[in-house]
C-alpha positions in Angstrom: 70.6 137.8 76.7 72.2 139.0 73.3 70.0 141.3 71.5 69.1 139.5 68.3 68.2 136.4 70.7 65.7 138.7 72.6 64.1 139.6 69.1 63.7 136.2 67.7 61.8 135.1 71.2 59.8 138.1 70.3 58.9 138.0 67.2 57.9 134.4 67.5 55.8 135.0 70.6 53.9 137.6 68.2 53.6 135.3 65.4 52.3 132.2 68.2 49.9 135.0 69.6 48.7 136.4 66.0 48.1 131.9 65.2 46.4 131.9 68.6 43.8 134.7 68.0 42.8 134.3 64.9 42.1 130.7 65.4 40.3 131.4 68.7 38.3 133.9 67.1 37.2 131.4 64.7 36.4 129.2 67.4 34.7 132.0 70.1 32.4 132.8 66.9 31.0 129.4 67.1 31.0 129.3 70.9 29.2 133.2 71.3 26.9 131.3 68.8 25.4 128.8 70.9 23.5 131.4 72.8 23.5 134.5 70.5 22.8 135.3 66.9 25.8 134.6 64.7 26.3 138.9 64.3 26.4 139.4 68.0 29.1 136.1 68.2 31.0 137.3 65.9 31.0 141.1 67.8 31.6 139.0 70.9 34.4 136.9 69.5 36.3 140.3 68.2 35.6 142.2 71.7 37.2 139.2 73.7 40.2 138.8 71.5 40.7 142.7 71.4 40.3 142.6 75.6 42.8 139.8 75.8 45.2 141.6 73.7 44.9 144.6 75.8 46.0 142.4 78.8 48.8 140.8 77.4 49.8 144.3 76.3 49.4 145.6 79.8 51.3 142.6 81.1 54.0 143.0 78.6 54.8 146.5 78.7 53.8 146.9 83.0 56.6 148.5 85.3 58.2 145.6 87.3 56.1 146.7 90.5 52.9 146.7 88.8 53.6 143.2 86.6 53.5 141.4 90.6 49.8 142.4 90.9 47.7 139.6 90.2 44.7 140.8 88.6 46.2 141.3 84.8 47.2 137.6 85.7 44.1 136.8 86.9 41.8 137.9 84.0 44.5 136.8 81.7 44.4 132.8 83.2 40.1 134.0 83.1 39.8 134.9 79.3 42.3 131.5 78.1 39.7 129.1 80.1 36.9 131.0 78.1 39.6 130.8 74.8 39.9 127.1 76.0 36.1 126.0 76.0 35.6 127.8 72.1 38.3 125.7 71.2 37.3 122.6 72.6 33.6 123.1 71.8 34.5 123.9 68.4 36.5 120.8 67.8 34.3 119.0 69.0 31.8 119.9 66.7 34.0 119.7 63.9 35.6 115.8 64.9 32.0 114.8 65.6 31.0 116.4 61.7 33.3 115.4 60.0 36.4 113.1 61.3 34.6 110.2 63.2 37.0 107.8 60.9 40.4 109.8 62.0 39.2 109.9 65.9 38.9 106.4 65.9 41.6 105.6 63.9 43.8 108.1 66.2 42.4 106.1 69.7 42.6 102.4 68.3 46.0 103.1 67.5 48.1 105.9 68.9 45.9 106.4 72.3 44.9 102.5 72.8 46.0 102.5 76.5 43.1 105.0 77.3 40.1 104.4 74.9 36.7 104.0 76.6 34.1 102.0 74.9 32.1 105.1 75.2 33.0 107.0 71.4 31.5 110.1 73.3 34.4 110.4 75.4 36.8 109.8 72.9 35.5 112.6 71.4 35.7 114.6 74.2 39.1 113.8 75.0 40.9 114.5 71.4 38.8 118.1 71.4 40.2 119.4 74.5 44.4 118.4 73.2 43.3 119.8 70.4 41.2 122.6 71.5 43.4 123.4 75.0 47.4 123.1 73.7 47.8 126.0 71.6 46.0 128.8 74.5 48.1 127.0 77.3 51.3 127.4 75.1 50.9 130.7 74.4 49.4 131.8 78.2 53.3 130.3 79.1 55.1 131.9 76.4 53.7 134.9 77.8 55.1 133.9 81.2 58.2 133.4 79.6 58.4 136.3 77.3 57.7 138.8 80.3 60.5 137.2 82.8 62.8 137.1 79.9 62.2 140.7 79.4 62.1 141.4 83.0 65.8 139.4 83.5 66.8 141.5 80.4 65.8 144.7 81.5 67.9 143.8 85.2 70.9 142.8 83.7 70.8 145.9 81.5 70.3 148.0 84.9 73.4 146.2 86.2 75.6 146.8 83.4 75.1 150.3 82.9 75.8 150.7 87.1 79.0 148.7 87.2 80.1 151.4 84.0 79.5 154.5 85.7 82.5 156.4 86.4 83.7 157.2 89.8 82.5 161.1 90.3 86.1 162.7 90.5 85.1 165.3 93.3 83.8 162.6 95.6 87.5 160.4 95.2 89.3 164.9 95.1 87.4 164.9 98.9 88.1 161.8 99.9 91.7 162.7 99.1 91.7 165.9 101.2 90.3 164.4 104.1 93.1 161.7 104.1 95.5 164.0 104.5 
């Protein structure tokens, strides 16, 4: 992959994930919340965005041997379900405040195959596209960025083997033993 490709797939995947956190912050705030004082949501929101950047960090920078274990994958696909539910919870709270008029609006006319008479569930529904999209974009962008690296960093391998020079004493003894 040309070099100036490999940067712009990285710098957007930092951009996505710097989008991603801060509005999932926002959201785990309000989610920590429902059970805890708003200080210790807040501390809660900032450890579990700190934690999954770790991760993703380990995942990203991980020897090839280490990046098959499953665990960093594990708690990874663990801590975007818990990004997932702030999200979700957080526009649902906000659609049910505030947008009643858009959400129906949005059902009676773009999503009209699958409106329920139930307005609860139409609620429900548009807060987890909205609340889920943007964590399971950037959990496979992840995906995607590490394999791309991983494919880069093979290829690299590759190229600088097939350019190594032919050691002239092994060819001098070859030579010798011909003769």
């Amino acid at each position: 992959m040309k070099k100036i490709n490999k940067i712009l797939l990285i710098i957007t995947f930092i951009f996505l994930y710097l989008c991603v956190g801060f509005v999932s912050c926002y959201h785990a705030i309000e989610f920590f919340s429902i059970s805890n004082p708003i200080w210790l949501g807040i501390i809660l929101a900032i450890a579990f965005e700190m934690g999954q950047a770790v991760v993703l960090f380990s995942v990203l920078t991980d020897s090839e041997k280490n990046n098959k274990k499953p665990l960093p994958w594990i708690l990874m696909g663990i801590l975007t379900f818990v990004q997932i539910l702030g999200n979700v919870f957080s526009s649902y709270k906000f659609s049910v405040m505030n947008n009643q008029d858009q959400i129906d609006y949005f059902i009676k006319s773009v999503l009209f195959f699958v409106q329920s008479p139930d307005p609860e569930y139409n609620y429900v529904m548009i807060s987890y596209i909205t609340g889920a999209i943007l964590p399971v974009v950037a959990l496979c962008m992840t995906y995607m960025v590490v394999s791309m690296l991983k494919h880069s960093h093979i290829e690299h391998d590759e190229h600088e083997l097939s350019e190594i020079p032919v050691n002239q004493e092994i060819t001098e003894e070859n030579d010798s033993m011909a003769i």
